[in-house]
N, C-alpha and C positions, 0 to 999 in steps of 0.2 A: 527299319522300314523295309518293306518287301519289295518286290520290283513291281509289282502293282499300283504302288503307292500315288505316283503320278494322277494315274488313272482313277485311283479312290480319290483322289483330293481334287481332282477335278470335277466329279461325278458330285461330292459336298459341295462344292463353292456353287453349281448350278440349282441343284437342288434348294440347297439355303437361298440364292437368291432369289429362286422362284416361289417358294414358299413366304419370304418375306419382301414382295415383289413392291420396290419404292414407287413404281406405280399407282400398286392399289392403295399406298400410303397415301399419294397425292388426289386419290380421290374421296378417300373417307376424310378430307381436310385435315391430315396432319399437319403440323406446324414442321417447316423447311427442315428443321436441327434435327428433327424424329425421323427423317425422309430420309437425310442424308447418314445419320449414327446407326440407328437400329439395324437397317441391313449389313452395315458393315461390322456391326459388333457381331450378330449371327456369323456370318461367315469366319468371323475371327473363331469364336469360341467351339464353334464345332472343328477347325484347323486344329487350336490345341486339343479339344477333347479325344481326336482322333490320335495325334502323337503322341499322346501320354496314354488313350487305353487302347485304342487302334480297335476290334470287334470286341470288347469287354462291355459290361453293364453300363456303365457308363455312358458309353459311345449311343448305344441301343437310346437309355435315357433323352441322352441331349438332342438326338434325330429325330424320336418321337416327342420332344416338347415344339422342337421346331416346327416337325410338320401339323402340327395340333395347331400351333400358334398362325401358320399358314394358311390352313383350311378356316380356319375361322377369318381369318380377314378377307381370302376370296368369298366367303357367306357374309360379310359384312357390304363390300362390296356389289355381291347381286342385289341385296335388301334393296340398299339404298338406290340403287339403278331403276329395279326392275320391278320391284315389288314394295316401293316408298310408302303406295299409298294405302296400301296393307296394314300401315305400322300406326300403332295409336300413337298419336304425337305427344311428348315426353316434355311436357311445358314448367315444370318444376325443375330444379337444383338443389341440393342437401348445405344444411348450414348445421353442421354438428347434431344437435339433438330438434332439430327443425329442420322443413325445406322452405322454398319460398317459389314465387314466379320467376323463371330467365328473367332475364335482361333484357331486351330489345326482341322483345315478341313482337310477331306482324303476323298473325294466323286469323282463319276465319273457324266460330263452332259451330255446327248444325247438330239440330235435330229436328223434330217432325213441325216441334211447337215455335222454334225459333231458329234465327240464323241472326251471328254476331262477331264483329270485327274485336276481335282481344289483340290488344296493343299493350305492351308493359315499355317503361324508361329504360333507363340502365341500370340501377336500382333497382325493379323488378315489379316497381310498382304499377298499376293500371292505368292509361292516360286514355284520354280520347284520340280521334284519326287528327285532329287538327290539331296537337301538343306537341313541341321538341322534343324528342325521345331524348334528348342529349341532354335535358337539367334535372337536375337534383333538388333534394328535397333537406336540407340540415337539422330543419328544427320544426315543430310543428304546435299548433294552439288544439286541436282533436284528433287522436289516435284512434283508429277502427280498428281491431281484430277481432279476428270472428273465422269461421269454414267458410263454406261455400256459398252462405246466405249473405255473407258480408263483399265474398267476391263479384256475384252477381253478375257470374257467365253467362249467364242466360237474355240479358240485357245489356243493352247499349251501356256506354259509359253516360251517359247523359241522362240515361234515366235509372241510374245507380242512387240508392237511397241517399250515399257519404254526396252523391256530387247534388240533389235536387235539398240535402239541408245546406250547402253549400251557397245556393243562392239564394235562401232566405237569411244565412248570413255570410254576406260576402267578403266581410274581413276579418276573415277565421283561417288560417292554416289547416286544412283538413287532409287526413293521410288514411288511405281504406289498405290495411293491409292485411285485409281478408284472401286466405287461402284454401282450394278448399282440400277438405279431409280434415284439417286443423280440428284436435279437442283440445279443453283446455292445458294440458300440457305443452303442447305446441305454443299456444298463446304465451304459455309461463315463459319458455324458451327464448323465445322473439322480445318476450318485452326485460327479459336480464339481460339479454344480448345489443340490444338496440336501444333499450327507455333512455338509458342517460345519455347518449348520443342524440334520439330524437326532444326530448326534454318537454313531452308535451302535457298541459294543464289539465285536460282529463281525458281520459284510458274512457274508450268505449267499449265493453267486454260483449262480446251478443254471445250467446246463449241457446243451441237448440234445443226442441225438446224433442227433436228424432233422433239425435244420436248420441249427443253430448252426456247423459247418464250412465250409460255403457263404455266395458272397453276402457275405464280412465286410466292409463298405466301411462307409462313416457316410453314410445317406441322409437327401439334404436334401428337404427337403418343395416340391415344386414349386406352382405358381399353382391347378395343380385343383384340389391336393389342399387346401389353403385353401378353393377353393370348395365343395367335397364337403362341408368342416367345418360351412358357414354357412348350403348353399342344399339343399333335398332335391332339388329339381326339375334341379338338376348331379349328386348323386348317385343320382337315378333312371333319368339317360341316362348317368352311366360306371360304373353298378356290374357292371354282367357285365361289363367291358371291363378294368376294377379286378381281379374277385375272381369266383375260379371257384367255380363250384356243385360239390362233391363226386360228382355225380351223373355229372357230364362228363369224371370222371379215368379213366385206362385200367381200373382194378379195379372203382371204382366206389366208394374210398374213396383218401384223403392216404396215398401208398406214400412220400413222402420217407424218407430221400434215394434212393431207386430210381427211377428212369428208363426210359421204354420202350425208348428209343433209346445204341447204343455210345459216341455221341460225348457226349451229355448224361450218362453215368454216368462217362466220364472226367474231365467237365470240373466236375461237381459234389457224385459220391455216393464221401465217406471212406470208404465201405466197400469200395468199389470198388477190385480190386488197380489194374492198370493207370490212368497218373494221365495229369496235359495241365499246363501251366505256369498256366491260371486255376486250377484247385484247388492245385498248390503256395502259388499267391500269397494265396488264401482262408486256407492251415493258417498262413503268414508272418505275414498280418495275426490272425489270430487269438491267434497265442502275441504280437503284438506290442501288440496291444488287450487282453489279459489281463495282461501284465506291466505297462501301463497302470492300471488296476483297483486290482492289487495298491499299489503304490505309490502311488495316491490312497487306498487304504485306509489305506496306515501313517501319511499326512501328516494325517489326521483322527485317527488314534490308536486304530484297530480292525483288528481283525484279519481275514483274511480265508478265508473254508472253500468251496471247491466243491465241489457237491452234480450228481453227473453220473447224466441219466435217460437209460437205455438206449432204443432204438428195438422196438417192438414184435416188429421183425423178431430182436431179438440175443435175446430172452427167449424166445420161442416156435418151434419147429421147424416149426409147419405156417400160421403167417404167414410165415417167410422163404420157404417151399418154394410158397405162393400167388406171394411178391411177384417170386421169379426168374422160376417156371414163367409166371407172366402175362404179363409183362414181355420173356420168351426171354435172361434173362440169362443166363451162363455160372456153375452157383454154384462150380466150382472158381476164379472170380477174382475173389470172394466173402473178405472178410477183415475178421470181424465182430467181431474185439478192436482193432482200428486205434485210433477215438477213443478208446479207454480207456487204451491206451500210450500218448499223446501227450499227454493231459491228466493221467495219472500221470509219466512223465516231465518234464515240464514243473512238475508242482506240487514234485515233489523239489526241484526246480530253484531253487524260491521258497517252500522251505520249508513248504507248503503242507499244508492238513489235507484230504484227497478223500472224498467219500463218495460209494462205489460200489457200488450195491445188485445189479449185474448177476450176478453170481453165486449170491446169497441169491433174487431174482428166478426164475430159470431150477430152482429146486431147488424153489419152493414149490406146494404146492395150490392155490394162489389164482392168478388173473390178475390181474396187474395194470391193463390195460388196456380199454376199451369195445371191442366187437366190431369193428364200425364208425370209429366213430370213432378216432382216433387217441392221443389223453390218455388221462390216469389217471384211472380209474372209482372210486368212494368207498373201497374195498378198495387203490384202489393208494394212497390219499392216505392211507391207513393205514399201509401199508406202507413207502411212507417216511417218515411221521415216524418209525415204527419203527425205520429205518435210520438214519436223525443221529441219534435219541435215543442210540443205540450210540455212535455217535461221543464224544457229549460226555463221555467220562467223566472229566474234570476237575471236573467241577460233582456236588457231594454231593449224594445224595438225600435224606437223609436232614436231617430238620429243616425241608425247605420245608413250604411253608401247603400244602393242599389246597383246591381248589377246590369248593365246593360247590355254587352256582345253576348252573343248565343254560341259563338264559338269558343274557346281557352288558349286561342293560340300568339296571342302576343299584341293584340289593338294598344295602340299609342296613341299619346299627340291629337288628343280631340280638339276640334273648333265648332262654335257655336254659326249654324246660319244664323242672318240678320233678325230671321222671325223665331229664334230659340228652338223652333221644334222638333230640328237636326240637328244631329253631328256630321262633321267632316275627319275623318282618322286616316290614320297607315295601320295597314296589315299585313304582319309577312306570308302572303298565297304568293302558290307557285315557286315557291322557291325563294321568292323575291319579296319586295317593298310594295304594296301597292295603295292609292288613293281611294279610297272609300267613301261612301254616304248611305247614313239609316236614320229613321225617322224614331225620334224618344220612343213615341209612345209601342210601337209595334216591332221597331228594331229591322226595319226589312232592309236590309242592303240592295245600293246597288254599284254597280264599278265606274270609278272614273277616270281610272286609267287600267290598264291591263294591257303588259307587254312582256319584257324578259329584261328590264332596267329596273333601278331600284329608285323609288321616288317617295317622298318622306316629307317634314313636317310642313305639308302644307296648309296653305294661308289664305281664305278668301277675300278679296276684293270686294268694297262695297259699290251699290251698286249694279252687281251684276256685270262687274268688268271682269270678269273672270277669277282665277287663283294663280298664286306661287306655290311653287315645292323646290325640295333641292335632289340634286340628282349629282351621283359621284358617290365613290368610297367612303365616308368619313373617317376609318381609320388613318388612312394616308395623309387626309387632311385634303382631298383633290378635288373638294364637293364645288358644285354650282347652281347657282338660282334660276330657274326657269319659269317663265310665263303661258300659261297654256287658258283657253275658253272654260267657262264654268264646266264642262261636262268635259276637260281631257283632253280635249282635238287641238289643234294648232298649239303645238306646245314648242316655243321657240326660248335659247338660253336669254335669260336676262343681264347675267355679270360676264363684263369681258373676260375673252378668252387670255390674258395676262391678270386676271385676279381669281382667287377662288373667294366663294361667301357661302354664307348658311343661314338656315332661321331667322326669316328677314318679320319686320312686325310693321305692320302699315299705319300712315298717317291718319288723322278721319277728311273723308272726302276722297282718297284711292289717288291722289297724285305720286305722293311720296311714301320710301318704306327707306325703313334704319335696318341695319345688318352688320353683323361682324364682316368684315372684308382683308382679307392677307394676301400675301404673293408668295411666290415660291421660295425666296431665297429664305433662309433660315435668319436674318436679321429684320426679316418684314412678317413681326406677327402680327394679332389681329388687331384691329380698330374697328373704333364704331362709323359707321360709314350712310350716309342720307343718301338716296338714291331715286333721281326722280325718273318716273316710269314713263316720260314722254320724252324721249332726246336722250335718255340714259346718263346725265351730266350725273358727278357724285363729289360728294364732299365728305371731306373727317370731320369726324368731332372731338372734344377734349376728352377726355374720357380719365380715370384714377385707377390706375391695379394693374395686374399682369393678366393675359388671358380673356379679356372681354368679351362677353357671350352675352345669349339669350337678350337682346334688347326686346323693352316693352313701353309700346307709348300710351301715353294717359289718353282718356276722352277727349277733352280739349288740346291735345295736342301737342301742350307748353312743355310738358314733364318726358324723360326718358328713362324707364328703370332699366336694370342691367346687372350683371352679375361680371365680378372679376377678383380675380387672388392678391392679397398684399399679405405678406411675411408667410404666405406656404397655405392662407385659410381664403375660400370664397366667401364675401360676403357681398349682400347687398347694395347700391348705390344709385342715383337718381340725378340726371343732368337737368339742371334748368335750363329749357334752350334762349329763353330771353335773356338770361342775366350769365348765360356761361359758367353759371356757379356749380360744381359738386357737392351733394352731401349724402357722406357713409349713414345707410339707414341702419346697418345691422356690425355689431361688433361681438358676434357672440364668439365660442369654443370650436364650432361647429363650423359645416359646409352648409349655405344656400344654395339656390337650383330655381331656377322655372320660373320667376318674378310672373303676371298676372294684375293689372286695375280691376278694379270693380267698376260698375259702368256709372256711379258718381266719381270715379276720381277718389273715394276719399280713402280707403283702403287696396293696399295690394297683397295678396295670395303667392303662398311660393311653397317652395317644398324645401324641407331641411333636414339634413343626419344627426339630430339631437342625441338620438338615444341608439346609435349605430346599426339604427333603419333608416328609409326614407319616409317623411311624416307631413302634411300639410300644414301650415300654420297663415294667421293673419296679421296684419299690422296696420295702422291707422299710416298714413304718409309724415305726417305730423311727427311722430313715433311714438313713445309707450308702451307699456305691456307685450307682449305676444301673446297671440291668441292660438292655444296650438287645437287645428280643426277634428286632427285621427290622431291616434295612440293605439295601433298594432303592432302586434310583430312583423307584418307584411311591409311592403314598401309602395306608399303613393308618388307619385309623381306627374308633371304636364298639367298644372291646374289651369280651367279655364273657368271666367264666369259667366253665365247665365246673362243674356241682354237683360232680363226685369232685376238681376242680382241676385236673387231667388236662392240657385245652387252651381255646384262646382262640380264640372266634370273633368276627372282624371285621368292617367292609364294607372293598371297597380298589378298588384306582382303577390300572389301568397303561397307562397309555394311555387305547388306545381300549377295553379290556376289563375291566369293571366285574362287581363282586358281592361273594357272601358266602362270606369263605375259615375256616379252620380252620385250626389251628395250634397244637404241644405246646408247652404252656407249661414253659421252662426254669426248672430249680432255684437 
């Protein structure tokens, strides 16, 4: 080492840190461990590069990787600072031979025709603004994939085709995991990758016919496009090079599959008579990648429907007549049923169910599509669920629940007003629990409590003496019963401050309500506890099990149903308050939940884990049979019934689509 050395190796150590300045680490959100190792491995390895070549090639090497590596992080840095909004936002992830949505998107899309809040889970699937981004989805009853017509950026999540067949049937697992760009290779990827995790009973394959012809290869994701994934400041300098601005296309809008040029509509646009041996080999791999599809679909145990969207140009006479006359195509070699014979031929072929709106399309009032832009406008996302709904007609309508919240974010614990024509629910808004009321028929909410506390399964008073709700933690077990005015105001605790209670169920006539009631010490669990609402006096009652919950008083009074554990299983039970007597109504394998009379007294309503869901069933008091009400995958729970008997309103869970359904209760 020369006597300079000092001075070279200090002159490194500054250099390397400034080039890989921990800093700019911590603003491009490195992870802590890359903040604190990277700089110090730089500084290390240019140390020894320097003692072992000291100005040799080498040396030269590792100074110019470093300052390369530097310079690009101070440019990653500005991006993101100064010039963010520059940068087209990178809303995909790569999953091997597929990408998919981020995780926990919160972005807004605009363009001229629309402006729309995109939200994806963690999963990466699309929810609405009012959904838990935090649940997941394990298993599903309908799978969507599809590009960008199944994504449906363009639109609300509420008026997303998957979510409006959704509420014609609402106890369906439905999962849209439309992305777009997606051809069917994409699709093939996702469902080997995902079908037997998701385990869903039928594959919705959609089908364009603007671009899905073309182009069928399985594209692998090269080096940039990794980089695009991770740096803005790479997808700030290849995104025009990437991805054309619509601005810059010969019309001045997406003509796919139409081409300016004879030899580009030979070799890419199906519609096009005259063909070139790459678009033979496109339609080749296409029937050979859907025959694909198919039979990943039967080896999971689902069946499989294609849902085929016409091109703007096959629907409308004065977009085809823009997209030749523009273009100077010839329209006599023009042959605009092509994809629809080959994907109906072909699904004969495999048996197959096709849903092809292109003729119902071309006959109606409506458009289906945005001016401009190319997708389906809210009207067309109507329009085809319209169109599968048709399809399905194996599936009875008649007997499914109805949905009734407008929102998907978690409505619970419905109560019937006295006159049946409302509900009383909890909703978790704002963060929190709150008391609700909407009227069946129009569903109009309005607030009956709204604060920054969590208030929950409440209880209305007949009469118009107001309600109960419980307010406290429940996990801790620290909850308490509160009395407030029908409409929220004067809301004072009901259960002393030395007892905690929950989900109290009232007498008829509003004197008295029965409740689980416990105390702090770990030898005082729950009882069932009479609590009369003038003078607060309270008494126990006998009660059989460990854990006693959910009490439910009959009509007349006499009867107590209630739910408690003996040998490790919830089941049923039912106190006579005249005669002191207990009798176990349910001895089944299974958990009970949620007991419910009917308004003669002669049956009660509950919910049960039969088939390792939650499922609604009946019973005569008497006992007998079980009448089981739902059989989905979904889980019901909180039955309530109807003052005429009529039907049963729930809360229920299918997936990712939560709320408060309806339902005729069988005889």
């Amino acid at each position: 080492m020369t006597r300079s050395a000092p001075r070279i190796s200090a002159t490194l150590l500054i250099g390397s840190v400034l080039a890989i300045n921990p800093v700019l680490l911590l603003l491009v959100g490195a992870p802590t461990w890359v903040i604190a190792a990277l700089p110090t491995l730089c500084v290390l390895l240019l140390q020894l590069v320097w003692r072992r070549w000291q100005y040799r090639l080498p040396t030269v090497y590792a100074i110019n990787i470093v300052a390369l590596g530097g310079i690009s992080l101070h440019a990653e840095v500005v991006v993101r600072i100064r010039y963010h909004d520059y940068v087209m936002e990178d809303l995909y992830l790569r999953h091997g031979n597929y990408y998919h949505n981020r995780p926990g998107l919160r972005t807004i899309l605009r363009d001229k025709e629309y402006t729309v809040d995109y939200i994806t889970n963690r999963d990466g699937y699309r929810i609405g603004a009012s959904q838990d981004s935090e649940r997941s989805v394990d298993s599903v009853d309908w799978l969507f994939l599809g590009d960008s017509y199944t994504q449906g950026a363009q639109v609300s999540f509420e008026e997303l085709y998957t979510t409006l067949l959704y509420r014609r049937f609402p106890d369906r697992i439905i999962l849209n995991a439309g992305v777009s760009g997606w051809g069917l290779p994409e699709a093939r990827a996702f469902l080997s990758a995902r079908g037997e995790e998701l385990r869903p009973k039928v594959v919705f394959l959609q089908i364009a016919n603007f671009n899905d012809f073309m182009n069928v290869v399985e594209r692998r994701a090269g080096f940039s496009d990794y980089l695009m994934q991770e740096s803005e400041f790479v997808r700030l300098l290849l995104q025009d090079m990437k991805y054309r601005n619509p601005t810059e296309l010969p019309l001045g809008r997406w003509v796919e599959p139409f081409y300016p040029t004879e030899a580009e509509n030979r070799r890419f646009n199906v519609l096009y008579g005259p063909t070139s041996p790459e678009k033979e080999r496109d339609i080749e791999s296409f029937v050979s990648v859907l025959g694909d599809i198919e039979a990943l679909t039967r080896e999971i145990g689902a069946r499989l429907v294609l849902v085929q969207i016409p091109t703007k140009e096959q629907v409308s006479l004065r977009f085809l007549e823009e997209a030749v006359t523009g273009l100077g195509i010839d329209p006599r070699l023009i042959d605009l049923e092509r994809p629809n014979r080959i994907v109906k031929h072909l699904a004969d072929s495999l048996g197959l169910t096709v849903v092809d709106p292109i003729a119902e399309w071309r006959e109606s009032s409506w458009f289906p599509f945005f001016e401009f832009d190319e997708h389906l406008n809210a009207r067309g996302h109507e329009m085809l669920a319209d169109a599968i709904a048709g399809q399905l007609s194996e599936i009875r309508m008649e007997g499914l629940p109805r949905i009734l919240s407008t929102t998907y974010a978690g409505d619970r614990y419905p109560q019937f007003t006295p006159g049946g024509d409302s509900i009383v629910f909890q909703s978790p808004r704002n963060g929190n629990w709150e008391i609700l009321q909407a009227d069946i028929a129009t569903w109009t909410e309005s607030w009956l409590t709204i604060d920054d506390v969590s208030e929950t399964h409440a209880v209305l008073l007949p009469g118009g003496l107001g309600m109960l709700f419980v307010v406290g933690d429940p996990d801790s077990g620290t909850t308490r019963v509160w009395r407030a005015q029908r409409d929220g105001r004067g809301a004072v605790p009901l259960t002393p401050s030395l007892r905690y209670g929950a989900i109290p169920a009232v007498f008829p006539g509003g004197e008295r309500v029965v409740l689980p009631t416990w105390g702090p010490r770990p030898d005082d669990p729950p009882s069932l506890t009479v609590m009369h609402l003038n003078g607060g006096r309270m008494e126990k009652l006998p009660h059989t099990g460990d854990g006693v919950w959910r009490p439910a008083v009959a009509p007349n009074g006499q009867f107590i149903a209630y739910i408690a554990r003996v040998d490790g299983q919830l089941d049923l039970f039912e106190l006579d308050l005249s005669s002191g007597q207990t009798t176990r109504l349910t001895t089944t394998s299974w958990d009970e939940w949620d007991p419910a009379y009917t308004p003669d007294g002669g049956r009660i309503v509950f919910a049960a884990q039969a088939e390792g869901n939650w499922d609604l069933f009946a019973m005569r008091r008497e006992g007998g049979a079980l009448l089981q009400l739902t059989r989905t995958s979904g889980d019901e729970w909180d039955p309530q019934v109807s003052p005429d008997g009529a039907t049963v309103a729930f809360g229920g869970e299918y997936g990712l689509m939560r709320g408060i359904y309806l339902l005729p209760l069988r005889r």
